[in-house]
C-alpha positions as CSV (number, residue, x, y, z in Angstrom):
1,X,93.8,121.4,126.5
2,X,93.4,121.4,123.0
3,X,96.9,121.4,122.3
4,X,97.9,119.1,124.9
5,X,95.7,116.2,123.5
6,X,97.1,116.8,120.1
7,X,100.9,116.2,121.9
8,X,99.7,113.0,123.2
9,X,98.2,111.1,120.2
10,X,101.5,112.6,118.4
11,X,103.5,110.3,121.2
12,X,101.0,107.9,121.0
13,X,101.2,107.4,117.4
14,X,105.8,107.9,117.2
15,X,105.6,105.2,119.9
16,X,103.6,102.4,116.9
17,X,105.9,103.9,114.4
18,X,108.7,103.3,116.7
19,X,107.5,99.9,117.3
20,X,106.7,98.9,113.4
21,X,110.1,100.6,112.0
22,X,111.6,98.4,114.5
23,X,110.1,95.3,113.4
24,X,110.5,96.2,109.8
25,X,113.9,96.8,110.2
26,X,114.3,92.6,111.8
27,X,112.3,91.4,109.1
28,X,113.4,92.9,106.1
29,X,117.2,92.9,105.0
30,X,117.5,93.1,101.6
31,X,114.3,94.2,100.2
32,X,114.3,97.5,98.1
33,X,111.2,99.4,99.5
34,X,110.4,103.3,98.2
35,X,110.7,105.9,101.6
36,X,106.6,106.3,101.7
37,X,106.3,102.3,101.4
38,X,108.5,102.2,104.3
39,X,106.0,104.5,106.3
40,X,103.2,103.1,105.4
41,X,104.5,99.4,106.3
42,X,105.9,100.8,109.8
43,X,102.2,102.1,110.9
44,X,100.5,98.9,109.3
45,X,103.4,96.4,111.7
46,X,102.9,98.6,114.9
47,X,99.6,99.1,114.8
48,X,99.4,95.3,114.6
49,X,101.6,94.4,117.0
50,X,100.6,96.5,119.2
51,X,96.9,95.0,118.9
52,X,98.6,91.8,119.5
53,X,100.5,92.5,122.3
54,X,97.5,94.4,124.1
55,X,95.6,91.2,123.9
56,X,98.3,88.5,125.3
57,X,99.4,90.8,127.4
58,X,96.1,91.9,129.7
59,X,97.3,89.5,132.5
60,X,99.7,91.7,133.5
61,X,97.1,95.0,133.7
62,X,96.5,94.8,137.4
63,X,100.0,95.4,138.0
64,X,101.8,97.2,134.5
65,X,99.6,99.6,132.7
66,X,99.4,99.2,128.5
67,X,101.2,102.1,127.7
68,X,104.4,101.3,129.9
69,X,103.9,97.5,128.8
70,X,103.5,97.8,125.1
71,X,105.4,101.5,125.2
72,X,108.5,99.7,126.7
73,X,109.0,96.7,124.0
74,X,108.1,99.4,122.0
75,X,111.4,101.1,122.2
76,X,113.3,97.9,123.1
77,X,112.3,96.8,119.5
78,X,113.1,100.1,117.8
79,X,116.5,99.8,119.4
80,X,116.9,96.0,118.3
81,X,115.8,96.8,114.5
82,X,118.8,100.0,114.9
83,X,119.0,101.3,111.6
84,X,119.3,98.4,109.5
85,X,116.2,97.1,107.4
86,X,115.1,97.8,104.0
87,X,117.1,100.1,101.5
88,X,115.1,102.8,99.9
89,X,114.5,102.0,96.1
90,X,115.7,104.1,93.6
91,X,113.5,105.7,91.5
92,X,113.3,105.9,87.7
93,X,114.4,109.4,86.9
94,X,112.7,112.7,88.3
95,X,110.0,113.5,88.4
96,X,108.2,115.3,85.1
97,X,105.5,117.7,84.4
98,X,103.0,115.2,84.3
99,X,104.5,113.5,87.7
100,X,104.5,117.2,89.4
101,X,100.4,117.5,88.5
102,X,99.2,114.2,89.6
103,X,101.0,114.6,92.7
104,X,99.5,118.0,93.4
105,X,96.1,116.3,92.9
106,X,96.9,113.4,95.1
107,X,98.0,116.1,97.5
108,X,94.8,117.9,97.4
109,X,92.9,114.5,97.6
110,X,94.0,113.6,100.7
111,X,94.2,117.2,102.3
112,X,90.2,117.3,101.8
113,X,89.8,113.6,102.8
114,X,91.8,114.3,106.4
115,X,89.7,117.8,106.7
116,X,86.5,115.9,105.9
117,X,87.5,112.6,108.1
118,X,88.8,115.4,111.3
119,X,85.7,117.0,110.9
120,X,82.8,113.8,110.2
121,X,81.6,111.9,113.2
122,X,82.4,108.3,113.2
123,X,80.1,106.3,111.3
124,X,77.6,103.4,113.1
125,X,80.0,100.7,112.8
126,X,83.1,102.5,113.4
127,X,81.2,103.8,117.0
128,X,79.1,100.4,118.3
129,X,81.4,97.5,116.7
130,X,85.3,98.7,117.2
131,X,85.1,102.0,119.0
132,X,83.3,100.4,122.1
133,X,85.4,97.4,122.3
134,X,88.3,100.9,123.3
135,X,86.3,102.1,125.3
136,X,85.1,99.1,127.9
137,X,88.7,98.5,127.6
138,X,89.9,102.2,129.2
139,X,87.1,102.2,131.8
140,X,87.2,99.2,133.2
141,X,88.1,98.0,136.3
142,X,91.5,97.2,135.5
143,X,92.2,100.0,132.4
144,X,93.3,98.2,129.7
145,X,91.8,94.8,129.8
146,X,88.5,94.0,127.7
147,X,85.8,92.8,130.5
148,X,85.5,89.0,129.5
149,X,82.0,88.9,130.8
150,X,81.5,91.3,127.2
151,X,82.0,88.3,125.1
152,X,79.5,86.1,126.6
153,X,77.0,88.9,127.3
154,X,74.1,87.7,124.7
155,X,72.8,91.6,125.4
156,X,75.6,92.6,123.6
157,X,75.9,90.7,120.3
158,X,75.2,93.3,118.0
159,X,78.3,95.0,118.8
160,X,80.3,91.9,117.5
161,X,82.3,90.5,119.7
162,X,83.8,88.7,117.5
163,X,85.2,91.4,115.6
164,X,89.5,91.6,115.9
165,X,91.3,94.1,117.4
166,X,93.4,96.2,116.0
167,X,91.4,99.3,115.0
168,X,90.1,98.9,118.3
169,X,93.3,99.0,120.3
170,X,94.5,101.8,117.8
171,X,91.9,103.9,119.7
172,X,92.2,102.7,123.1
173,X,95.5,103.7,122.6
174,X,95.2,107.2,121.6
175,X,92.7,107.3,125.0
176,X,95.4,105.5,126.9
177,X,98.0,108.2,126.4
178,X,95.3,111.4,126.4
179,X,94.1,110.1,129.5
180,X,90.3,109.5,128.5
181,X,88.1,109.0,126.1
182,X,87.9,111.4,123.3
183,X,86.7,110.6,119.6
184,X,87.7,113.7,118.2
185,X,91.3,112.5,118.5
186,X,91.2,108.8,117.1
187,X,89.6,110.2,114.1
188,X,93.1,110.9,112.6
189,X,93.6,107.2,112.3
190,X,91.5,106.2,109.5
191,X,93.5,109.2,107.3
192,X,96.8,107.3,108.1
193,X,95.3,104.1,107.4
194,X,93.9,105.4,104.0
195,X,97.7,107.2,103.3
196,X,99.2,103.8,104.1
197,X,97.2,101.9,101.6
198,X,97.6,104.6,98.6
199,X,101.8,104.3,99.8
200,X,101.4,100.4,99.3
201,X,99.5,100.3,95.9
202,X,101.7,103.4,94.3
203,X,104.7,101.7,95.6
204,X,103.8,98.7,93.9
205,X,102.3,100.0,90.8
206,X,105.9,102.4,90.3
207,X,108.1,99.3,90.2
208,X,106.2,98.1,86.7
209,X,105.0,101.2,85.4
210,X,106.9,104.2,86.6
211,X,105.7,107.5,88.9
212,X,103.7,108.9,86.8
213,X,101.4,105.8,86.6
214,X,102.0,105.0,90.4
215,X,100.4,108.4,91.5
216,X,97.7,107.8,88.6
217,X,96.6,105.0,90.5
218,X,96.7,106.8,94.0
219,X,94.5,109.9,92.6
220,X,91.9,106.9,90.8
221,X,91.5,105.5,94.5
222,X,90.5,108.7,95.8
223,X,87.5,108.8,93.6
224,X,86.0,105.3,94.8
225,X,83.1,106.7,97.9
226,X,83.8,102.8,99.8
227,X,87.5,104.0,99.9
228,X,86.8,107.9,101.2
229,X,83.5,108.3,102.6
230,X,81.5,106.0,104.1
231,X,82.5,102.8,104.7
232,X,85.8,104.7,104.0
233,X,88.6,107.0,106.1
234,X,85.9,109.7,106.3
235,X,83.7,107.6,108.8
236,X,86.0,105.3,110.5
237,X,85.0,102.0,109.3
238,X,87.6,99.2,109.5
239,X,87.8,98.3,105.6
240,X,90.4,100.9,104.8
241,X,92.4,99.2,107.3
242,X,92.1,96.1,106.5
243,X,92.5,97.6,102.7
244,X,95.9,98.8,103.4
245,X,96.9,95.4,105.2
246,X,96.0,93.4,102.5
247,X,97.1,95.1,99.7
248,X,100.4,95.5,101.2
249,X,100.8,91.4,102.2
250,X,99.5,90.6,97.9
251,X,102.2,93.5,96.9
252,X,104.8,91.2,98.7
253,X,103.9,88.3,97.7
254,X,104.1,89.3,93.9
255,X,107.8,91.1,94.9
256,X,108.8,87.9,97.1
257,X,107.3,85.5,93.7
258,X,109.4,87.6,90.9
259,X,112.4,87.5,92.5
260,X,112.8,85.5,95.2
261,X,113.0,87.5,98.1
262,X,112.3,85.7,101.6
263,X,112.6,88.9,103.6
264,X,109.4,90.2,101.4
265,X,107.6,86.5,101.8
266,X,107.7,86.8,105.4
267,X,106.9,90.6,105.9
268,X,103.7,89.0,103.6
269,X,103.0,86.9,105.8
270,X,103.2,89.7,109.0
271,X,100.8,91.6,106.9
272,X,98.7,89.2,106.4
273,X,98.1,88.3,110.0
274,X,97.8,91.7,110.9
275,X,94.4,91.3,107.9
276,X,93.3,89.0,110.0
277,X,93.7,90.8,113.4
278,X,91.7,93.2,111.7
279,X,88.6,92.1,110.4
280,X,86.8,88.6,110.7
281,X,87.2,88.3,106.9
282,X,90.9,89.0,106.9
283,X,92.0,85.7,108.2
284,X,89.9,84.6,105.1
285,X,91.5,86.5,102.7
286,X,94.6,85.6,104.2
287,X,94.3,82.3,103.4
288,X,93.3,83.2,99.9
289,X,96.5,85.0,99.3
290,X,98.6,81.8,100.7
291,X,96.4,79.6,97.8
292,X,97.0,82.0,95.2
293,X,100.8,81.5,95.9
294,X,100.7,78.1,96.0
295,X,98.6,78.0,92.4
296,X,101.0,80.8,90.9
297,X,104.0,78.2,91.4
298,X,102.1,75.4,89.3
299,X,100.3,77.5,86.5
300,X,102.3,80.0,85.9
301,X,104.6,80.0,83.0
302,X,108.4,78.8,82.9
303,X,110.6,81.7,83.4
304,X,107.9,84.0,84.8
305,X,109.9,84.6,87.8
306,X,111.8,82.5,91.0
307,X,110.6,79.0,91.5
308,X,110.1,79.6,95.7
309,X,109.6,76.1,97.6
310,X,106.3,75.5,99.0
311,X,108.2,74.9,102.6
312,X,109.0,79.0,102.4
313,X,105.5,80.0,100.7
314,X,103.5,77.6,103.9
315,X,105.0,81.1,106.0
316,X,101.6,82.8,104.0
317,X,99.6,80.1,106.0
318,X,100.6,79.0,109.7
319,X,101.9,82.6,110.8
320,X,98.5,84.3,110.2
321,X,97.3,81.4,112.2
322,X,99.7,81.3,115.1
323,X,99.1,84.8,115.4
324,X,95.4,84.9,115.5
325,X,95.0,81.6,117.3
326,X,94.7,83.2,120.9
327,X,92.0,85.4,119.8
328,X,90.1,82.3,118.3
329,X,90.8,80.4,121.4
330,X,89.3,83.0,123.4
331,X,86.2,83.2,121.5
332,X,85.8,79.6,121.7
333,X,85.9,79.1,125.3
334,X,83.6,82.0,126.0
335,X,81.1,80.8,123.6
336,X,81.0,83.8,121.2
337,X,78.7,83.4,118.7
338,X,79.1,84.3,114.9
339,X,77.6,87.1,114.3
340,X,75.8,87.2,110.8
341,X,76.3,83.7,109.6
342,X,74.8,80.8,110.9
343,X,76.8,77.5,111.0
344,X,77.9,76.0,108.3
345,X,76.3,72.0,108.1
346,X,75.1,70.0,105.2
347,X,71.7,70.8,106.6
348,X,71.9,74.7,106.3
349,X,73.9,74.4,103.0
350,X,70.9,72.2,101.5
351,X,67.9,74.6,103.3
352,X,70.1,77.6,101.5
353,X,71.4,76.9,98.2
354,X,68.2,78.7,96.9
355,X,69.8,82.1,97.7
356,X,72.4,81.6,95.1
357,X,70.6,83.2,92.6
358,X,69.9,85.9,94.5
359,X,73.2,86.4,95.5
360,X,75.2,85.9,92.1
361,X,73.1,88.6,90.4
362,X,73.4,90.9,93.7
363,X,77.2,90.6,93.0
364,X,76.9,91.2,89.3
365,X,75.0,94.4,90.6
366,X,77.3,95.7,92.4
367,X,80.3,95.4,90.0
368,X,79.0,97.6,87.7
369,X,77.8,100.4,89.5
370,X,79.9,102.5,87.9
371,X,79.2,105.7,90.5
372,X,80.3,103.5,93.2
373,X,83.6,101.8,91.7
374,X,84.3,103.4,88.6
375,X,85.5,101.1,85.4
376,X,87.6,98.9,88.1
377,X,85.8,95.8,88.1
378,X,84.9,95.8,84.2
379,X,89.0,96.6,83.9
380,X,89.2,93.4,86.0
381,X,87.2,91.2,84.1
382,X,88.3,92.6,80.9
383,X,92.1,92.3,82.1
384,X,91.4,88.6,83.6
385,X,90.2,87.5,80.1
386,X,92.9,89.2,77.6
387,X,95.8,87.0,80.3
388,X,93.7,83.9,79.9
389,X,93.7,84.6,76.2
390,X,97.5,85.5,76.0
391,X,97.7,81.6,77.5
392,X,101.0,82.8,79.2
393,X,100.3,83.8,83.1
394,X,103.7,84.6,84.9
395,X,103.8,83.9,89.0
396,X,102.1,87.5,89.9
397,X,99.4,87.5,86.9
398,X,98.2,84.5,88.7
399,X,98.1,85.8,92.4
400,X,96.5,88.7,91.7
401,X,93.9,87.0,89.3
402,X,93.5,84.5,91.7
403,X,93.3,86.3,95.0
404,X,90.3,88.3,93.6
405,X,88.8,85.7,91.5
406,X,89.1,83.4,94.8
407,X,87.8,85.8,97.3
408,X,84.7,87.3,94.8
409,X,83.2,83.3,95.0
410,X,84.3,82.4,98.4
411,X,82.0,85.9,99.6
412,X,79.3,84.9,97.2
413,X,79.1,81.0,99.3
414,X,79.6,82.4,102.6
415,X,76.1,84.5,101.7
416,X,74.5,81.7,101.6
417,X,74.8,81.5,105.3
418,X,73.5,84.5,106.0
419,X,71.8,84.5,109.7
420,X,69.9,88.0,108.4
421,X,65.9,87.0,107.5
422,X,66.8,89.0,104.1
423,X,70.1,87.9,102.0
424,X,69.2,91.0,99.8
425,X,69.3,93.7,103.1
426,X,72.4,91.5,104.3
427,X,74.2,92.1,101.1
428,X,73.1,96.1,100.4
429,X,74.6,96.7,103.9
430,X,77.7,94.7,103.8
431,X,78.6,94.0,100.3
432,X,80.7,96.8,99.3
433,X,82.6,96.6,102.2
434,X,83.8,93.2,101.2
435,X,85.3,94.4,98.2
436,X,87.0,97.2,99.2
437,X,90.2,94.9,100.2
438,X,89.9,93.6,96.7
439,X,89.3,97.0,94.8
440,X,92.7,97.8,94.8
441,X,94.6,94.6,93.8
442,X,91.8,94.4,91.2
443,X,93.1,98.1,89.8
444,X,96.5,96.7,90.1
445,X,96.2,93.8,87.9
446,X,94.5,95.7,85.3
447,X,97.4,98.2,85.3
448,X,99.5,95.1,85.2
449,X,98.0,93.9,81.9
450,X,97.7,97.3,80.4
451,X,100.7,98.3,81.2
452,X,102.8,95.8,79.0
453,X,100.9,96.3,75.3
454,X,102.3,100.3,76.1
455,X,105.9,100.0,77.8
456,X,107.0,96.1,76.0
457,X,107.7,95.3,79.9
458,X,106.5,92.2,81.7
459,X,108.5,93.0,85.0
460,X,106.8,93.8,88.2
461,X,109.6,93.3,91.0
């Protein structure tokens, strides 16, 4: 049986890649993309889609099941994208001595992190907040469709409701296709999540720097615990995910920015509604990125890369909308509530703002726990001061700068709403989390400062 149940996720799993290659291949025309950035982008887009489709599509469960449903468009895509889409990038020379050792090392990373993630149960989020939202779907009355009497069920609140969907239907579709419900076998998600995001950020960091400092980069997120273990790939959690989506929509942006690409802008864009499908934060840091974009094109320097019109950068904004906006709607008109935060009104703001203390130095706190995060977000703050200083910011110093700087103050107000009676428990359960979408644009921007005073280069396209 064993082996049986292994053949089935392996369908289960083709079938997203089938359905994200396919996409890719519509959106993306021109863009250069390395082989393993390809991958990783083709798991991230079906896996999203798929979670999108699952949800608009539940009126149709009584009569089509999900995996015929979402299966069939599924090849239908693959077969529209054909094999056009992005062209591999070339690299810069073979790989060296150097090159050959860090990718051993990467190699042996992730071989103990997959070993460690098959072998780990699921941690307490990844089991009562996404992994039950899979299962309600596959046994209920009509497989497939999420009971809406769960998101009004007051009983249930501390499962979030209000959570997204994709790691969820991820799972629910690994049980679709074995037949029942098995969390053994969605455990090899999070892994392939985790590779996804380490394709995106050495893809990215290889264009500017070369292999060698790509995999450097690959093997330095391996050491960060919030990455691997818990809330990691190890346990299941949804921050790698939303890590990998994230990272790969600011990655984009900076490639779309530099040289004007509109295919890259809008596969962006894609990623950064699949962020927000994700995790209640994402559509958030969505948002972020689309400011970011917007300042990079009024601070940034002359000549720092293609002038893009704010009509093609608005794509960062209203398509993460549109494509969350039936899972808002939802919520709305079954009256989900919102979870840790209590609504924001002049009279909570004013009954709250003595928190902020609290809160700053919390956040100070946890930047320089060195155990946890390594030199990263000193590197940031260090790197973020030295491009103020050099008083000459190109297009994708300022995204990056801005996305973290941006998202670090926007988490440190929305604190401040905290429903928990203790801001200080809130924040040592959930704080970390929060940055680990952040983590690796923060590493990438120091490389991108770094970088220049050794190699004389100020590309990153």
């Amino acid at each position: 049986m064993i082996g049986w149940t292994w053949l089935w996720v392996a369908i289960a799993l083709l079938l997203l890649m089938a359905l994200g290659t396919g996409l890719l291949a519509l959106i993306v025309r021109t863009t250069e993309l390395y082989r393993s950035e390809q991958w990783a982008l083709s798991f991230l887009i079906g896996t999203g889609a798929g979670a999108f489709l699952w949800f608009v599509l539940s009126p149709i469960y009584g009569i089509v099941s999900p995996i015929w449903a979402i299966g069939g468009i599924a090849v239908l895509v693959k077969g529209a994208g054909g094999a056009g889409g992005a062209r591999g990038a070339k690299g810069a020379g073979g790989a060296g001595p150097l090159e050959r050792v860090l990718g051993l090392l990467l190699v042996v990373e992730c071989a103990v992190m997959i070993t460690a993630a098959l072998r780990t149960p699921l941690g307490w989020d990844a089991l009562f907040n996404f992994e039950i939202k899979a299962r309600l779907a596959m046994e209920n009355a009509t497989p497939g469709r999420l009971p809406l009497a769960y998101f009004s069920d007051t009983t249930r609140n501390w499962s979030h409701p209000q959570y997204p969907l994709v790691v969820p239907f991820a799972e629910f579709w690994i049980y679709s296709w074995i037949g029942h419900v098995d969390q053994s076998a969605i455990k090899i998600l999070f892994p392939l999540f985790y590779l996804s995001l380490i394709a995106i950020v050495c893809g990215a960091v290889r264009r500017v720097a070369g292999l060698a400092m790509g995999l450097g980069c690959a093997v330095a997120l391996g050491l960060l615990p919030p990455l691997v273990v818990q809330p990691g790939a190890v346990f299941g959690y949804a921050d790698v995910p939303l890590a990998a989506a994230f990272t790969g929509a600011v990655s984009l942006t900076m490639l779309a920015l530099r040289t004007g690409n509109r295919d890259a802008l809008w596969l962006a864009a894609a990623l950064s509604a699949i962020a927000a499908w994700t995790k209640t934060e994402g559509l958030m840091l969505a948002m972020v990125l689309g400011i970011s974009a917007f300042l990079s094109q009024s601070i940034a320097h002359a000549g720092s890369g293609v002038k893009m019109p704010r009509g093609a950068l608005s794509v960062l904004f209203w398509l993460p909308l549109l494509m969350i906006a039936p899972w808002l709607i939802v919520q709305r008109l079954y009256g989900v509530p919102p979870g840790d935060l209590q609504r924001i009104s002049i009279t909570t703001t004013m009954e709250n703002l003595h928190r902020l203390p609290v809160i700053a130095g919390l956040t100070a706190r946890e930047l320089v726990r060195l155990w946890q995060w390594g030199f990263i977000w000193p590197a940031f703050v260090v790197s973020l001061v030295a491009m103020i200083w050099k008083r000459k910011v190109t297009s994708v110093d300022c995204v990056m700068a801005a996305v973290v700087s941006i998202s670090l103050a926007l988490y440190v107000l929305v604190y401040v709403y905290s429903a928990w009676p203790d801001v200080r428990e809130h924040m040592g359960w959930s704080l970390s989390r929060l940055l680990t979408p952040l983590a690796p644009i923060a590493l990438m921007f120091a490389v991108r400062q770094i970088w220049p005073l050794h190699a004389g280069s100020t590309e990153w396209a």
